[in-house]
VOVO-952223 format. One record per residue (C-alpha): residue in one letter; residue number from 1; z negated, x, y negated. Coordinates in pm, whole numbers, always signed. Layout:
<tivex A; NUM; <Z; X; Y>>
...
//
This chain:
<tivex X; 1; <-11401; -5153; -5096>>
<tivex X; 2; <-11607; -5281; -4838>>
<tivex X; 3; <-11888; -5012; -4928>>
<tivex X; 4; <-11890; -5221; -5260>>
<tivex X; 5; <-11943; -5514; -5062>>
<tivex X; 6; <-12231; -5328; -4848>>
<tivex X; 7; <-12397; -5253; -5171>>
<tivex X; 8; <-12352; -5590; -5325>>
<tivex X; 9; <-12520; -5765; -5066>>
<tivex X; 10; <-12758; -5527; -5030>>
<tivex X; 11; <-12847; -5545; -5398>>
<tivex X; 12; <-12836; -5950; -5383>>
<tivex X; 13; <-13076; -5942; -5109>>
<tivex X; 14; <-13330; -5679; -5211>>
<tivex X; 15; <-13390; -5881; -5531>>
<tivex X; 16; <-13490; -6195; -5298>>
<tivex X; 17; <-13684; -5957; -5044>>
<tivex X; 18; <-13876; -5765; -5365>>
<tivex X; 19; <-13958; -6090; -5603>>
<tivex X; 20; <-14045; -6327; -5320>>
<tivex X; 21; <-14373; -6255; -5308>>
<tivex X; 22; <-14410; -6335; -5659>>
<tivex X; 23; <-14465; -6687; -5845>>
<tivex X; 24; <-14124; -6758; -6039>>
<tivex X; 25; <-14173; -7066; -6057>>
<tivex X; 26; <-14256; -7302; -6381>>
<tivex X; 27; <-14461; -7577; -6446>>
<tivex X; 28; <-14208; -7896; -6425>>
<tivex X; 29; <-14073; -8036; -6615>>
<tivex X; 30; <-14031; -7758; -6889>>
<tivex X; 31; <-13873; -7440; -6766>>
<tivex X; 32; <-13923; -7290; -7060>>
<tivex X; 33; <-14313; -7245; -6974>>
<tivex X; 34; <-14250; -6938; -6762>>
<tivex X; 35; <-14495; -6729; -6560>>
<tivex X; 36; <-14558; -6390; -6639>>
<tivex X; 37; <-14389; -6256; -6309>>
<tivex X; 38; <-14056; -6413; -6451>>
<tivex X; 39; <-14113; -6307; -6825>>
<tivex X; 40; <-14157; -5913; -6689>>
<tivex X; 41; <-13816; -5903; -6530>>
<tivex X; 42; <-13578; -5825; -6845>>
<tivex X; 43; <-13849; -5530; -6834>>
<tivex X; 44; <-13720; -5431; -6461>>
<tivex X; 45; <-13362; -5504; -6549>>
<tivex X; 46; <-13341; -5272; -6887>>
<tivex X; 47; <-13504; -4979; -6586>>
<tivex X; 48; <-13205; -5097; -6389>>
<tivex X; 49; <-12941; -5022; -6651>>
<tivex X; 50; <-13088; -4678; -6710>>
<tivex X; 51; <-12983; -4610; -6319>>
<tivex X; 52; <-12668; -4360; -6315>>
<tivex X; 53; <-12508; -4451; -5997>>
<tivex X; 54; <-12112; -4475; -6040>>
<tivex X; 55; <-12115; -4897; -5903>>
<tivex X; 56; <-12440; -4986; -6109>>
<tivex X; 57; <-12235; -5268; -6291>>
<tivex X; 58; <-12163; -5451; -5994>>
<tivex X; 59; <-12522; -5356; -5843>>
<tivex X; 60; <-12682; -5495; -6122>>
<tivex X; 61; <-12498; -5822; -6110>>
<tivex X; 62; <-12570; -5914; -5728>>
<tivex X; 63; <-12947; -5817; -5841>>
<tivex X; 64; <-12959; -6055; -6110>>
<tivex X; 65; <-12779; -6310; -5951>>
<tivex X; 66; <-13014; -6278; -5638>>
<tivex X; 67; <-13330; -6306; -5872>>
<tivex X; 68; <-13126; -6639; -6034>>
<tivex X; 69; <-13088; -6792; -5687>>
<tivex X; 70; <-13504; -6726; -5589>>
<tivex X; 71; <-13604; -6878; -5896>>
<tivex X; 72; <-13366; -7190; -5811>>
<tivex X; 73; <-13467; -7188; -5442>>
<tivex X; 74; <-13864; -7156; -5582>>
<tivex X; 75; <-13787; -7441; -5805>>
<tivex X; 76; <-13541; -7649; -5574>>
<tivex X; 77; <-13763; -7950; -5575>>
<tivex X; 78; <-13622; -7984; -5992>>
<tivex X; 79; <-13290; -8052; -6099>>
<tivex X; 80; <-13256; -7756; -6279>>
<tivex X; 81; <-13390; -7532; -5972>>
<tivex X; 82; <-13104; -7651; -5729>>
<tivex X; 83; <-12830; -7584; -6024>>
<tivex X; 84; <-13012; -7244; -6055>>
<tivex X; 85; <-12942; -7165; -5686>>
<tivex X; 86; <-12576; -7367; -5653>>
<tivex X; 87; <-12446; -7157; -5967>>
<tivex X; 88; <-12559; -6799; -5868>>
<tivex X; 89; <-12451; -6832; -5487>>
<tivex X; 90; <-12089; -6951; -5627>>
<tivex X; 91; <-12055; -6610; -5844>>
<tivex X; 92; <-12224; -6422; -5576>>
<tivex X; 93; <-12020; -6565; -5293>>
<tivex X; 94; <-11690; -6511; -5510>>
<tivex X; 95; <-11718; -6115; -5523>>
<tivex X; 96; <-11876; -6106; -5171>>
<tivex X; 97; <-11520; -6331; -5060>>
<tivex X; 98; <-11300; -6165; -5242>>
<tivex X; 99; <-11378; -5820; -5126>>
<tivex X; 100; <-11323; -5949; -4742>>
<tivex X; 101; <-11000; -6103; -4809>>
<tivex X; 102; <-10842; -5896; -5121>>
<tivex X; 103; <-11071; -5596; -5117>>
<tivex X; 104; <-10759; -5400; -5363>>
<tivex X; 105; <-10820; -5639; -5646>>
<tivex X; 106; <-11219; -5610; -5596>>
<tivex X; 107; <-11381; -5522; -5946>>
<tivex X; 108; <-11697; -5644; -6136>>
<tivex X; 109; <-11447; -5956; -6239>>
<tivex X; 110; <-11459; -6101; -5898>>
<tivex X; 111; <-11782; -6231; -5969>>
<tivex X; 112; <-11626; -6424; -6244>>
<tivex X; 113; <-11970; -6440; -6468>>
<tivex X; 114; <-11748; -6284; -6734>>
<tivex X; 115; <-11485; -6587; -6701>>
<tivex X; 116; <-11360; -6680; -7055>>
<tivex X; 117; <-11574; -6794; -7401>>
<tivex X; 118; <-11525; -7189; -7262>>
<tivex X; 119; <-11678; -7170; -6919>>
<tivex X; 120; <-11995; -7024; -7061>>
<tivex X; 121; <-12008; -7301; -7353>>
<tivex X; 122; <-11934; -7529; -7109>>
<tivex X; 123; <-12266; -7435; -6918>>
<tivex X; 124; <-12474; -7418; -7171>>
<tivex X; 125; <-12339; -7762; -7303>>
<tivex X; 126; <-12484; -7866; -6949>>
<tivex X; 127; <-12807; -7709; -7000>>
<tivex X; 128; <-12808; -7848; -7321>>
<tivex X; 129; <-12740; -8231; -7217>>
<tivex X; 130; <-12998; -8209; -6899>>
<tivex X; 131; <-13290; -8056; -7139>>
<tivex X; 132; <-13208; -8327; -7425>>
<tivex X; 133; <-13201; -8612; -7220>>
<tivex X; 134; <-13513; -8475; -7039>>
<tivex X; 135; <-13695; -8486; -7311>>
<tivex X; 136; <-13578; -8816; -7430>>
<tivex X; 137; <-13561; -9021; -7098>>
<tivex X; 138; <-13778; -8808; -6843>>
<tivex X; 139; <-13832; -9097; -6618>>
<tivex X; 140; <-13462; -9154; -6602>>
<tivex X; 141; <-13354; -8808; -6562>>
<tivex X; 142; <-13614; -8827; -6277>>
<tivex X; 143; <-13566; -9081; -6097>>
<tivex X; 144; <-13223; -8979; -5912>>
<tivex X; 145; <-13309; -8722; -5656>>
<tivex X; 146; <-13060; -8868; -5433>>
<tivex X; 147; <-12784; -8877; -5672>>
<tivex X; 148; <-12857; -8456; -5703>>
<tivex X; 149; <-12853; -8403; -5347>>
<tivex X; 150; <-12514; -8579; -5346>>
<tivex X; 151; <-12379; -8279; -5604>>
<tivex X; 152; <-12513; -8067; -5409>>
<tivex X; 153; <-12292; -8223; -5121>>
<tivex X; 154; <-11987; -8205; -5343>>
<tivex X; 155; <-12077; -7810; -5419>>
<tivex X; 156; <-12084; -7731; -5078>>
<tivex X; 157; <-11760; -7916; -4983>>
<tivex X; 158; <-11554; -7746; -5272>>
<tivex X; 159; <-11724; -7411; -5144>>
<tivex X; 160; <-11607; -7416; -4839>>
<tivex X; 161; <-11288; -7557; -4939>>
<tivex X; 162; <-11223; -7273; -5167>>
<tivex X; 163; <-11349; -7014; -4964>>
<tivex X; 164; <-11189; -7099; -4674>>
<tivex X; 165; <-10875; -7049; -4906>>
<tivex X; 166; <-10946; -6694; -5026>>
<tivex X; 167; <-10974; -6634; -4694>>
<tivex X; 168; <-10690; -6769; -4554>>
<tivex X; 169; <-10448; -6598; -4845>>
<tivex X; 170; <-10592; -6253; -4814>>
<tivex X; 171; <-10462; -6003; -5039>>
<tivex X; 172; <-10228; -6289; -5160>>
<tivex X; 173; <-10497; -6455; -5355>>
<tivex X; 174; <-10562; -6328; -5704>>
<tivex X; 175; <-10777; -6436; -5972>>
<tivex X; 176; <-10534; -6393; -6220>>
<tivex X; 177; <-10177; -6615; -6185>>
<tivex X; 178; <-9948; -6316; -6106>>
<tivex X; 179; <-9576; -6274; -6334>>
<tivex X; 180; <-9405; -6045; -6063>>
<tivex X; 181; <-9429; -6033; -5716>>
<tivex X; 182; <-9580; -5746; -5514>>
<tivex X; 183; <-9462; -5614; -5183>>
<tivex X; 184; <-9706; -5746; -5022>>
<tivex X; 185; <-9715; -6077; -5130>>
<tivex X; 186; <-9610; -6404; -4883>>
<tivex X; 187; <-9620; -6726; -4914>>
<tivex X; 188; <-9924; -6891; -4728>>
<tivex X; 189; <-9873; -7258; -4576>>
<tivex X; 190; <-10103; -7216; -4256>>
<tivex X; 191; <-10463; -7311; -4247>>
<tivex X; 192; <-10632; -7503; -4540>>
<tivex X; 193; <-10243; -7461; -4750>>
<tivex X; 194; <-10079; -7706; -4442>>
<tivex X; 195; <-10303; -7939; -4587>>
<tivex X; 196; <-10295; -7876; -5003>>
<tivex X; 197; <-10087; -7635; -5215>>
<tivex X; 198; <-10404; -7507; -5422>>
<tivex X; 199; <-10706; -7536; -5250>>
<tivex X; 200; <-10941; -7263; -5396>>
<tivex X; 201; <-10836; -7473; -5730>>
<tivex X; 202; <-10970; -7802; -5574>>
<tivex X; 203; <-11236; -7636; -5419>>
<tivex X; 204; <-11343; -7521; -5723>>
<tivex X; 205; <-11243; -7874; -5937>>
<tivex X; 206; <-11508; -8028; -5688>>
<tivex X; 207; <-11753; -7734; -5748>>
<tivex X; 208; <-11764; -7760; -6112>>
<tivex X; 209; <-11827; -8178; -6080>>
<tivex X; 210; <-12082; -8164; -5838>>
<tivex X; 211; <-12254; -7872; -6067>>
<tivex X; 212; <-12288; -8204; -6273>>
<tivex X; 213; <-12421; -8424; -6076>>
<tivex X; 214; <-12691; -8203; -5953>>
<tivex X; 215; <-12800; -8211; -6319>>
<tivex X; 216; <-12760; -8604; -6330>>
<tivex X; 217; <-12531; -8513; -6697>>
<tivex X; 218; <-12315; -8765; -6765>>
<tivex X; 219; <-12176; -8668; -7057>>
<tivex X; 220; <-12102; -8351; -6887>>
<tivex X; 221; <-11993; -8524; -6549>>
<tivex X; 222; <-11703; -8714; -6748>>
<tivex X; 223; <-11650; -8353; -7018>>
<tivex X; 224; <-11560; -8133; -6674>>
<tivex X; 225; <-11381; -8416; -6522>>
<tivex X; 226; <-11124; -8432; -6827>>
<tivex X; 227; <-11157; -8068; -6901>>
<tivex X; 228; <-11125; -7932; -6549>>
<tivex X; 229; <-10827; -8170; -6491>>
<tivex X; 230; <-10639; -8038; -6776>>
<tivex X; 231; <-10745; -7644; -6692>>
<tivex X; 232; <-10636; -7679; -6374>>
<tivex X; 233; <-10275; -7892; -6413>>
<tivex X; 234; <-10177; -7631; -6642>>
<tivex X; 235; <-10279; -7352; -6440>>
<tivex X; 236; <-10105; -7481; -6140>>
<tivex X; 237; <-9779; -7551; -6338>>
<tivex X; 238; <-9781; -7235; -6454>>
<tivex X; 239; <-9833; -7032; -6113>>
<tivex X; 240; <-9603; -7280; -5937>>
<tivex X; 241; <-9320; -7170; -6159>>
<tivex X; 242; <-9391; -6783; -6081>>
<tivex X; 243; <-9422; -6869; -5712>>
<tivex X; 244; <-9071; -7060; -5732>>
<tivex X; 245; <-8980; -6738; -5920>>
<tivex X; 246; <-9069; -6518; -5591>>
<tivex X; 247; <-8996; -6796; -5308>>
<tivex X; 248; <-8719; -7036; -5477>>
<tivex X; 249; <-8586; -7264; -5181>>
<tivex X; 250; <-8877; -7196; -4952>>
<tivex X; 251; <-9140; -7302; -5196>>
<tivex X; 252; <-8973; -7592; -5307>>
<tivex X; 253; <-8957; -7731; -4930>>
<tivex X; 254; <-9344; -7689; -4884>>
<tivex X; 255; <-9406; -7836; -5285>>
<tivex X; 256; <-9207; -8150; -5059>>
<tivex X; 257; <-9446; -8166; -4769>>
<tivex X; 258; <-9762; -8057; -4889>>
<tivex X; 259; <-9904; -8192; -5211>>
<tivex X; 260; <-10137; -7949; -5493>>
<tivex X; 261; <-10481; -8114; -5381>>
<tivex X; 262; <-10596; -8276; -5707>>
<tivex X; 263; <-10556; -8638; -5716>>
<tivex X; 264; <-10280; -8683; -6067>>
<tivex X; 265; <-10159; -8316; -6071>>
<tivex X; 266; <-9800; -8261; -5916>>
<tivex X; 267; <-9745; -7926; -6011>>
<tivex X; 268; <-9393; -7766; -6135>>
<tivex X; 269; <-9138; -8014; -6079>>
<tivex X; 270; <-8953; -8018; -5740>>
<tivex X; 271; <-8611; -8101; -5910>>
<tivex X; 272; <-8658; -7853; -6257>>
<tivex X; 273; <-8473; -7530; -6202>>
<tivex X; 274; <-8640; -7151; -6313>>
<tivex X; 275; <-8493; -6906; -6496>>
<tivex X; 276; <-8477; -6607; -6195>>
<tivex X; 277; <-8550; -6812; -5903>>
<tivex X; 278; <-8538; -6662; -5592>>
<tivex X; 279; <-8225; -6732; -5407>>
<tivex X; 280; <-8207; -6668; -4994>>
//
């Protein structure tokens, strides 16, 4: 899989290389005003799809996500510019990651564009507060350049934190919370998990609210905060009691030490029993 990788990248990076030349960028503070360079790529896309090479699905998606992240990095002096290049890197970076450290479970998923119905209402609930209020209160919405360079801070941080964790699990990190255990599979407590049970989910809990702040949404800020929180404690209860499923005793000493890495989410309960636990 890392030839998918190879061609990723290269497809992520010949979309920079090829449309950097050209003027993507729009006159602030309407994006919707675009230049004609920008309007003609659907145009080169549709030519794209008629390709009839085997990976053009995943090809296509590092191109489009490496002509998302030039017009953010063309347009990084706006809010909406620096979201633009924070959002496509994340997807990029999460099929890029995951074929280094998982490279069996690589598919066009990894890049997680395709996520579920509420993450994409969820963004363009985002895009729909920062345009509204930009229209209504552009002096406001303006006037915080610090407080975007902050979430962009907080994006970074929950990168690397989550990341670092894909990295550190390996072929033991999944996308998907897993019902039976592979052969393969061990428990990881080195590394970033010494420190936090789930830290590509607190990575990516940080990600998601410093997506918001970039945009200076507070609607949204306090939305993904509440939303997010409640995603993520059931998610983590739920692979917690798999994991005491496959590990029984030696999961429940590191749930003892080490906590999940959200502030208010404990996990499965240390004391509560599974049906099928593991027994040494």
């Amino acid at each position: 899989m890392l030839s998918e990788v190879g061609w990723s990248l290269a497809s992520f990076l010949v979309a920079i290389l090829i449309n950097s030349s050209l003027l993507l960028t729009w006159p602030w503070p309407w994006p919707h005003l675009l230049s004609w360079p920008l309007l003609s790529k659907p145009a080169e896309i549709l030519v794209l799809l008629g390709l009839g090479y085997k990976h053009r699905l995943n090809n296509l998606t590092a191109y489009c996500l490496g002509l998302v992240c030039l017009v953010g990095l063309q347009n990084i002096s706006s809010q909406f510019g620096l979201y633009l290049a924070v959002l496509s890197t994340f997807h990029f970076s999460e099929f890029i990651v995951t074929g280094l450290g998982n490279p069996q479970n690589l598919s066009f998923d990894s890049y997680l564009v395709n996520h579920s119905t509420a993450y994409g209402l969820a963004m363009a609930a985002s895009w729909l507060e920062h345009f509204t209020q930009l229209w209504l209160w552009p002096d406001l919405k303006l006037g915080l350049p610090v407080l975007s360079w902050a979430g962009l801070a907080l994006c970074i941080t929950g990168e690397i934190v989550r990341k670092t964790a894909m990295l550190h699990a390996g072929r033991n990190f999944n996308h998907l919370v897993q019902s039976t255990r592979d052969s393969e599979h061990r428990l990881v407590t080195s590394g970033i998990y010494s420190f936090c049970r789930h830290p590509s989910y607190a990575g990516w809990f940080l990600w998601s609210l410093g997506s918001q702040v970039i945009l200076c949404n507070p609607v949204c800020l306090v939305i993904y905060a509440v939303v997010s929180f409640q995603f993520f404690n059931e998610r983590i209860y739920a692979e917690e009691f798999s994991l005491l499923q496959f590990f029984g005793s030696e999961y429940r000493e590191y749930q003892a030490r080490v906590g999940t890495g959200i502030p208010g989410i404990q996990g499965f309960p240390v004391t509560q029993r599974v049906w099928g636990e593991h027994v040494e």
